[in-house]
N, C-alpha and C positions, 0 to 999 in steps of 0.2 A: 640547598642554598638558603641563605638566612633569611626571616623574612620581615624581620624591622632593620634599621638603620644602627651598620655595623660599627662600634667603637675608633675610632681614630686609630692608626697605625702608629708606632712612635715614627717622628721626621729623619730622615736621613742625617747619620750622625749625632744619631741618642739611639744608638742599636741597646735596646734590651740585654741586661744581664744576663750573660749564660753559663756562669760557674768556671770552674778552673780552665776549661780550656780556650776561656777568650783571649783573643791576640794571635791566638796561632790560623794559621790560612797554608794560602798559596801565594803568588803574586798580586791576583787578581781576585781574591777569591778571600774577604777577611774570618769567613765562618769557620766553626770548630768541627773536629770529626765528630760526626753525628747530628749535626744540625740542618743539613738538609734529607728529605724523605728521598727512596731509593726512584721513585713517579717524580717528573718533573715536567713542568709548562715551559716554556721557551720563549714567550715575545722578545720583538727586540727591542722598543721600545722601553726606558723603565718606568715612564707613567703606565704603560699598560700594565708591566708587572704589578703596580702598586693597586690600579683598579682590579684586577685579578685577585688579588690578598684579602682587601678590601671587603671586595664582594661578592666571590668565590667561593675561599677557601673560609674553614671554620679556625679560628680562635690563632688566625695567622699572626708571626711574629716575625720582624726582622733581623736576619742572621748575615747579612752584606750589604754594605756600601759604598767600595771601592769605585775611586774615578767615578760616583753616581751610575753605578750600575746595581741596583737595588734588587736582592733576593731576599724569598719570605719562608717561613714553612708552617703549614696548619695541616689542616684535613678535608678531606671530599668523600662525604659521603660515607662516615667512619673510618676511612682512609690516612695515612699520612700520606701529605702531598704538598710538592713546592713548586716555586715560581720565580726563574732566576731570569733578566733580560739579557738579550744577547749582545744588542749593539749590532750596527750594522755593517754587513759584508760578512765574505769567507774568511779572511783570519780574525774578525773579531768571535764569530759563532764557534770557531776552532779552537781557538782558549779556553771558552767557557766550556765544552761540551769537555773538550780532552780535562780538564781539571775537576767537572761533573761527574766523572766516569771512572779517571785514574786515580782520583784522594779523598772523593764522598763517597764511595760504593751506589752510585747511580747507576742505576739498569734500563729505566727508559727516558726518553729526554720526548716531547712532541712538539713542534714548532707550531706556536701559533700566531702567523704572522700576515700579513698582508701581501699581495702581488698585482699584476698588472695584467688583464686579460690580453691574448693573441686573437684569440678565433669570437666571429663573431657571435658562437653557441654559447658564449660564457659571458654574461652579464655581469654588470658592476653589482655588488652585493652575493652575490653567488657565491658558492665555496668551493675552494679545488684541492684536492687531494693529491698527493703527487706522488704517484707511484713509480716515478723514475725524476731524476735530475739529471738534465744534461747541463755543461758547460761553456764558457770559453777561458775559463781558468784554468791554468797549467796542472793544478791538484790531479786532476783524474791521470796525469801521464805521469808524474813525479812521486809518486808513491809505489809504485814497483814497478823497477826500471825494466825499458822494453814493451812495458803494456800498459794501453788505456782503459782504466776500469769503467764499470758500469755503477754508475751512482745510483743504488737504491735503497728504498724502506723494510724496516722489517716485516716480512708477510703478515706475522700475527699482527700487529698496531693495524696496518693496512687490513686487512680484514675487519678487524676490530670495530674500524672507523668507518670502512661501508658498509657494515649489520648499522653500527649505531645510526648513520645516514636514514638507512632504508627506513629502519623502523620509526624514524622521527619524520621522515617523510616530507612533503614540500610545504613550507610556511612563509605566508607573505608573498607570492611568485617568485623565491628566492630559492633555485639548484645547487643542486652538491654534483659534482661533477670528480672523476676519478680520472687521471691519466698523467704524462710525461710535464713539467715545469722545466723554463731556462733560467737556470741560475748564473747569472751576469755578474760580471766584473765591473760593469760598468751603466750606473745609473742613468746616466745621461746618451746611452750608445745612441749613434743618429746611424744607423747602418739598416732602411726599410728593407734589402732583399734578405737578411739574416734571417727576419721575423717570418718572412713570405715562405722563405723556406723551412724554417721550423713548424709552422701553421701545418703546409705540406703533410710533413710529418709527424702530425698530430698531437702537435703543441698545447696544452690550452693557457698556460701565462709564463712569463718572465717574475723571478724575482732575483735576490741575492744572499740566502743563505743555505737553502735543501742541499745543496750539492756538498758543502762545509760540513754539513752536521751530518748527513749519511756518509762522507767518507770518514769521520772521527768516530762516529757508532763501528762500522767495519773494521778500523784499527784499534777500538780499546774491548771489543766483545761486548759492548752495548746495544739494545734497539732504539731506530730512530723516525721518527716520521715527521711529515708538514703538512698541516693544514691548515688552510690559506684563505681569506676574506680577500675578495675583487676588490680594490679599490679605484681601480681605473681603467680605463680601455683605450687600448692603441689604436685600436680603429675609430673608436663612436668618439671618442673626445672624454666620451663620462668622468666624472672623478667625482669620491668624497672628498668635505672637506679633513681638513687637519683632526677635529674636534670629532667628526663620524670617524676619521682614521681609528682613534683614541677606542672609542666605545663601541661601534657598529659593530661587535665581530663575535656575540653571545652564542650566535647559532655553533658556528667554529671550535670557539672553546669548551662547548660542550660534548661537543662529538668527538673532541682532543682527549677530553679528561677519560669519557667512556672507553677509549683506545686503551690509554695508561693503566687502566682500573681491569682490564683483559686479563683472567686467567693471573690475577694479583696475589 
């Protein structure tokens, strides 16, 4: 990580020159083949992407701007590696990931995003791993008819990212915590026996995209994983604000990056 004060990014919409193949893309996706690294970060957020670039990655450059969904590509760690945002929800994480995977030659995508504790074991600021995504979006039943899949990560990332855990070990009374995430259709659900019953069964937070990007990693032959920064709690009241949303999330994105960099 750099350790003076990294060069300004060019602004959205002064995307840096990149030789004959600019202009060409996706829909959603204005980068050229070969301009994003095969490792990829995931927030949804695109300021976070941009603090990610920023203050992350080495000698990052902006390769999309679409709709202000801002992706970058430099390096970690001698690495190439990028940072494309997701935007939020299941079909927005779904475009990016299937067009990450099917027209850049992406092999691993890590989400590193925010969610919502369940259980009262999982404090605000804590990090959760999510070794399985369950749903209430039609995705898991709609994708091969007849059966409801099981939304999960790829073992290696998931391993990856509890070695990196372990060895990083507890900072700040702040847990990394490993198990099942509810990926929600719906931000605002008021429905408390859903949660009471997910907890049950060994919930530890709701968000809205693990479940989106571990089904599109299963369908393009990619790996996928999330890991997630508490930002609030269903039970305690807790929340960051807006601005800790943005930045609070160092510990996360590092244990993300160490996943990606797995047997690279």
């Amino acid at each position: 990580m750099p350790t003076s004060s990294p060069a300004p990014l060019p602004a959205p919409g002064q995307r840096q020159e990149r030789g004959p193949g600019a202009g060409v893309g996706t829909p959603h996706i204005a980068a050229a083949p070969g301009d994003f690294a095969p490792l990829v970060l995931m927030p949804g957020d695109p300021r976070r992407a941009r603090r990610i670039a920023e203050t992350f990655l080495q000698d990052a450059r902006l390769v999309t701007d679409v709709r202000g969904i801002l992706g970058y590509t430099g390096t970690h760690q001698g690495e190439p590696m990028s940072v494309l945002a997701s935007g939020m929800g299941i079909p927005s994480v779904s475009i990016y990931a299937t067009e990450l995977f099917r027209h850049y030659g992406v092999r691993r995508i890590v989400r590193v995003g925010t969610a919502g504790a369940i259980t009262e074991s999982v404090a605000v600021r804590d990090v959760v791993i999510a070794s399985a995504a369950h749903t209430d979006s039609s995705l898991s039943r709609i994708l091969v008819d007849g059966v409801t899949l099981s939304l999960a990560p790829s073992y290696r990332l998931l391993h990856a990212a509890a070695e990196a855990a372990r060895q990083r070990g507890r900072s700040g009374g702040e847990a990394v915590h490993i198990g099942p995430v509810f990926t929600s259709d719906h931000f605002y659900l008021d429905r408390p026996a859903v949660f009471d019953a997910l907890e049950r069964r060994g919930t530890l937070a709701v968000e809205m995209e693990a479940a989106g990007l571990y089904a599109v990693a299963s369908a393009e032959g990619g790996e996928a994983l999330a890991v997630l920064t508490v930002s609030d709690h269903l039970r305690t009241g807790d929340v960051l604000t807006a601005e800790e949303r943005e930045t609070d999330f160092d510990r996360a994105l590092r244990i993300a990056a160490t996943a990606l960099l797995a047997d690279a």
